[in-house]
C-alpha positions as CSV (number, residue, x, y, z in Angstrom):
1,X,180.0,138.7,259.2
2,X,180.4,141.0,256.1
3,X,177.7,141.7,253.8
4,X,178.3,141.9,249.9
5,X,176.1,143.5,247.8
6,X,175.8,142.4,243.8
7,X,174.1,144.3,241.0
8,X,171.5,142.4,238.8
9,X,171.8,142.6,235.3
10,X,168.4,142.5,234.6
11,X,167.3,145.8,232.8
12,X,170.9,146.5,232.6
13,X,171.5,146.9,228.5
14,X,175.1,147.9,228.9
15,X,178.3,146.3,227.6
16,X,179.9,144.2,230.7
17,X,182.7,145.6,230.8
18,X,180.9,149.4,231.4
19,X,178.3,147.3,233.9
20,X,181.3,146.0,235.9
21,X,182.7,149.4,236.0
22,X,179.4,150.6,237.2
23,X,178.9,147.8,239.9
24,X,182.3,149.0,241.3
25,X,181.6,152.7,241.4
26,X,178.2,152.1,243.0
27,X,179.9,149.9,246.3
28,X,179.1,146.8,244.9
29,X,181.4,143.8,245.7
30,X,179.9,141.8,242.3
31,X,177.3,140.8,239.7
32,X,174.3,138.6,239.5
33,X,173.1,137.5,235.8
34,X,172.5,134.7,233.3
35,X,175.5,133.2,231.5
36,X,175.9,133.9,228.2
37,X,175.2,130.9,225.7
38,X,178.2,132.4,223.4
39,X,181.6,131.5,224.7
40,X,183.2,134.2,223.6
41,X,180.9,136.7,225.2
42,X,181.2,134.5,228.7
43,X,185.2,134.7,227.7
44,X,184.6,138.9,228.2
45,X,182.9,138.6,230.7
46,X,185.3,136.6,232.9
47,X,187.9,139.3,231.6
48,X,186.0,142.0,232.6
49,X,185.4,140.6,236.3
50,X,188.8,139.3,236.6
51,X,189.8,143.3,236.0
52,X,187.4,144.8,237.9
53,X,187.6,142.4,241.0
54,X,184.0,141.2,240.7
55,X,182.5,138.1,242.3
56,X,180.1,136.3,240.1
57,X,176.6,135.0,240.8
58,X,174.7,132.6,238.0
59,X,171.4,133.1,237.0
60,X,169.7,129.8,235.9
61,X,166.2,130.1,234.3
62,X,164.3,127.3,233.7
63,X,161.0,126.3,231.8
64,X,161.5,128.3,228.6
65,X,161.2,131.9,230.1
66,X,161.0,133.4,233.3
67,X,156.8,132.6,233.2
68,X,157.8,128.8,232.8
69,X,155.7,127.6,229.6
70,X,153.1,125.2,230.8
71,X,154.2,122.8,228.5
72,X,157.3,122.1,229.5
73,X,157.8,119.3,231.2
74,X,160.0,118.7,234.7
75,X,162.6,116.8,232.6
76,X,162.6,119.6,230.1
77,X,163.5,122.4,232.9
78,X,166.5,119.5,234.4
79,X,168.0,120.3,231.0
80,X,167.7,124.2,231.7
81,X,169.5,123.9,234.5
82,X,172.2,121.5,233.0
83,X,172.6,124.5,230.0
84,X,172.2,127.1,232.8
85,X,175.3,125.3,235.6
86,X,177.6,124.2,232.0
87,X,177.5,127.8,231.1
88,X,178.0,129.9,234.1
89,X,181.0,127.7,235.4
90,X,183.5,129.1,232.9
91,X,183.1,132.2,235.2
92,X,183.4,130.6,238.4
93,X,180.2,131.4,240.1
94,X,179.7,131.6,243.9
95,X,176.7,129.6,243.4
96,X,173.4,130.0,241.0
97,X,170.1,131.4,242.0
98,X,167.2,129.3,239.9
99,X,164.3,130.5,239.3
100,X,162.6,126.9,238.8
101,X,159.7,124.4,238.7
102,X,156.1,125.5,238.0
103,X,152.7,126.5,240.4
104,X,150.6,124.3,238.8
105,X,152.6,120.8,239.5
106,X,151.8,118.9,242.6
107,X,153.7,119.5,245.3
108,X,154.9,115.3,245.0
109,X,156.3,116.7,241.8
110,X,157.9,119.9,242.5
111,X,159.8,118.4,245.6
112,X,161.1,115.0,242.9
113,X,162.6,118.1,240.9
114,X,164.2,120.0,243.4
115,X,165.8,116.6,244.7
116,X,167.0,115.7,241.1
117,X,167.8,119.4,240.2
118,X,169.9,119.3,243.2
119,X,172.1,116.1,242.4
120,X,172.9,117.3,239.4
121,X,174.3,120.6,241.1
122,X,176.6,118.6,243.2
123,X,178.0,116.6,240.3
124,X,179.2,119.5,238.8
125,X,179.9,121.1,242.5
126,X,177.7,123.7,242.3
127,X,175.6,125.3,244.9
128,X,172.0,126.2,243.8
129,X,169.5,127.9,245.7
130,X,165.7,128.3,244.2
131,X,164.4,131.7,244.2
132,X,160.8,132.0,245.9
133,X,159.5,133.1,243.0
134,X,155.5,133.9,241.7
135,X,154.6,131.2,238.9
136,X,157.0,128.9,240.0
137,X,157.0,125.7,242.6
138,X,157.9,128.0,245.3
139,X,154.9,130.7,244.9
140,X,154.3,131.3,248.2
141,X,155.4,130.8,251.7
142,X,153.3,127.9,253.3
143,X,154.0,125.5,249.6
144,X,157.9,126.8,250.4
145,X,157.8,125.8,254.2
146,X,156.6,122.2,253.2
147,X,159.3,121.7,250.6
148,X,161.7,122.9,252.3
149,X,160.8,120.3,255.2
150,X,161.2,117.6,252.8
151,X,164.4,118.5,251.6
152,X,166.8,119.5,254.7
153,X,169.4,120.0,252.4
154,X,167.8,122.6,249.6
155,X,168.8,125.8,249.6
156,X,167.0,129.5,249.1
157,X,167.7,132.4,247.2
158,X,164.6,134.3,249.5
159,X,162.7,137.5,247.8
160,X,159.6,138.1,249.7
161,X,158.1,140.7,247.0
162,X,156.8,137.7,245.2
163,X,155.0,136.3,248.2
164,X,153.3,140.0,248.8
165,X,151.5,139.6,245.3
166,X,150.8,136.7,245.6
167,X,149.5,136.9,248.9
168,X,148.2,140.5,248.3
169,X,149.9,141.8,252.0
170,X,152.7,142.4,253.4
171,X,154.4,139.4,254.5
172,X,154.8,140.6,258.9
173,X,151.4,138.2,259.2
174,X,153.4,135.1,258.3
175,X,156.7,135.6,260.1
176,X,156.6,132.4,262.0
177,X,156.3,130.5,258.9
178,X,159.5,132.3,257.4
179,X,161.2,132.0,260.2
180,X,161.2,127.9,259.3
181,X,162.8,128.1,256.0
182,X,165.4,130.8,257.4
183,X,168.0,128.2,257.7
184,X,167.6,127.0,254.3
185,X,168.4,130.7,253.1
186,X,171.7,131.5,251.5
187,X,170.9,134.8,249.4
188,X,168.1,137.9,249.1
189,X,166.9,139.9,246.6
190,X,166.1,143.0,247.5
191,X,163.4,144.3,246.5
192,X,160.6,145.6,248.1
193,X,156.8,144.7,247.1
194,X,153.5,145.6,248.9
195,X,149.8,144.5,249.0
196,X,149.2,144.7,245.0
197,X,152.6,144.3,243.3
198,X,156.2,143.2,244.0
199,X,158.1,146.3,243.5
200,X,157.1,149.4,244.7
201,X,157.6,152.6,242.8
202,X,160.1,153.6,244.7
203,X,161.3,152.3,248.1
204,X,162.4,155.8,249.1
205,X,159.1,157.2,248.7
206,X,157.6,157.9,252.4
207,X,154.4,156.2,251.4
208,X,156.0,152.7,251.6
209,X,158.0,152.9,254.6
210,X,155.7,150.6,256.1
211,X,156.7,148.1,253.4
212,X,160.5,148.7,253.2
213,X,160.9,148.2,257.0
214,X,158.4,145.2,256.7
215,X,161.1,143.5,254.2
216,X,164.1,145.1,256.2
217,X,162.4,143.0,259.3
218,X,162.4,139.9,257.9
219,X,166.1,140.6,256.1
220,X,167.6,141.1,259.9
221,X,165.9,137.8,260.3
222,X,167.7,136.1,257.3
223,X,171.0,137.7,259.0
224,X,170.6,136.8,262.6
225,X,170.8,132.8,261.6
226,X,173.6,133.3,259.7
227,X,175.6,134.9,262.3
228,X,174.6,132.4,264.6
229,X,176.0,129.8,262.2
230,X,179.1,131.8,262.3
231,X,179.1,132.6,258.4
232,X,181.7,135.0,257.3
233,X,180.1,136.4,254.4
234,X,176.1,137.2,253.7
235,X,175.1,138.2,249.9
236,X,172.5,140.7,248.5
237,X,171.4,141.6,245.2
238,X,169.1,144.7,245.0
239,X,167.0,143.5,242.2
240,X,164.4,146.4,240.9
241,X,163.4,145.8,237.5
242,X,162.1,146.5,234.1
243,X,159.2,144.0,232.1
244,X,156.2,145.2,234.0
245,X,157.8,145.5,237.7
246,X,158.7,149.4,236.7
247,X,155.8,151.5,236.7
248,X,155.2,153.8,234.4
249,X,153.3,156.4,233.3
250,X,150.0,155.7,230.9
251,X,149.9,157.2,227.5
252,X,153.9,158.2,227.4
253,X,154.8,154.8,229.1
254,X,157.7,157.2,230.8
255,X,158.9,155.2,233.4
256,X,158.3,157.1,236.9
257,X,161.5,156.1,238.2
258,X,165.1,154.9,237.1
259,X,165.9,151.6,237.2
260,X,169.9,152.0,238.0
261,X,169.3,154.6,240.9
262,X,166.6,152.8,242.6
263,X,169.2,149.4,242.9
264,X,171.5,152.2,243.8
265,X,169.8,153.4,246.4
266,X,168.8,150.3,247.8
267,X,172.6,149.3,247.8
268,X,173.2,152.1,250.0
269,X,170.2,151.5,252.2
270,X,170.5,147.9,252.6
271,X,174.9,148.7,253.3
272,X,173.6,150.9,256.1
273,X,171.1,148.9,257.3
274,X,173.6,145.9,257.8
275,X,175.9,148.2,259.5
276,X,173.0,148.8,261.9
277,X,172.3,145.1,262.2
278,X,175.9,144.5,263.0
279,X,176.6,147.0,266.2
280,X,173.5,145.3,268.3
């Protein structure tokens, strides 16, 4: 099984085709981010992977914002997603990752959405996985267990961080819960959270080791399953970022850490690591 890594463009303020040069330089075998609305901007951007010999992974937001509105109604985040699929397939997309649905709708509700959202990714054949995500349908892992139970055939785009603030721990204690959805699982973002936050300072920094291997445990986990299902290729994207996830400094606001290293670094961390996983 090979293992391609993919850099976010979230907090990434560069022109694409200076981000795709990046993503190569850096080891990375793609890029994940939200389709432009414009068509000639998504036009550029399919130029710019074509050159560079990028894959492509969609970003689909739904609810208004990446904090869904709480106004917004299921059928008005459907039509997010139909904008979100319509624009991303000019660029031929793997699949999409959605960060979708709300916390605060009944589980009844969240699961008629998922089903629904997930027709309508098939009639434009599409894969979509759903993001475990705070403030969404998928907030945490026991909610996330029982959907995924309902619906055999949903699919996961897993990041754990989210569950660690939610949950304020680390997420070793509910393993065996995890472990149910692992089938479901198709992508991870990688980054690593702890008992007050999902993203760490830094996931080099010795005094979160205990979290980075915590993550990298469960990771091994997501990869096992897939080898045993005998899939050729396993995707990552390192996803550290900006809009409150990046600590910084009080007073200056001086960000303690950059953004582009740390995804760098956990690239590298996360290539070695697989290699690891893959000589047991």
């Amino acid at each position: 099984m090979q293992l391609k890594t993919f850099k976010t463009l979230w907090g990434c303020d560069l022109p694409i085709e200076q981000a795709a040069a990046q993503a190569v330089e850096s080891g990375f075998q793609g890029i994940e981010g939200r389709a432009p609305v414009d068509a000639q901007e998504r036009a550029e951007w399919s130029a710019a992977f074509e050159q560079a010999g990028l894959d492509y992974i969609a970003e689909i937001v739904t609810g208004g914002d990446y904090v869904p509105h709480a106004s917004a109604t299921p059928e008005q985040h459907l039509r997010d997603i139909k904008e979100g699929i319509e624009n991303s397939l000019p660029l031929k997309p793997l699949f999409a990752t959605c960060i979708g649905g709300y916390d605060a709708w009944p589980e009844s509700e969240s699961i008629d959405f998922f089903k629904t959202a997930i027709a309508l990714a098939d009639s434009y054949d599409l894969p979509i996985n759903f993001e475990t995500h705070r403030s969404r349908s998928l907030f945490n892992p026991w909610v996330t267990q029982r959907i995924a139970e309902a619906i055999p055939e949903m699919r996961f785009t897993l990041d754990i961080s989210h569950w660690c603030a939610v949950c304020e721990r680390l997420m070793d204690s509910e393993i065996s819960v995890i472990e149910k959805i692992l089938p479901q699982v198709k992508h991870i973002h990688a980054r690593v959270g702890y008992d007050q936050g999902p993203q760490v300072p830094h996931p080099a920094a010795p005094e979160y080791v205990n979290a980075l291997h915590s993550h990298q445990t469960i990771w091994s986990l997501v990869w096992q399953v897939q080898k045993e299902a005998g899939n050729a290729v396993t995707t990552m994207t390192p996803e550290f970022g900006p809009d409150g996830y990046l600590h910084l400094l009080p007073f200056t606001q001086a960000p303690v850490a950059d953004l582009w290293e740390i995804n760098q670094w956990m690239g590298r961390t996360e290539r070695a690591h697989f290699e690891n996983f893959s000589q047991r």
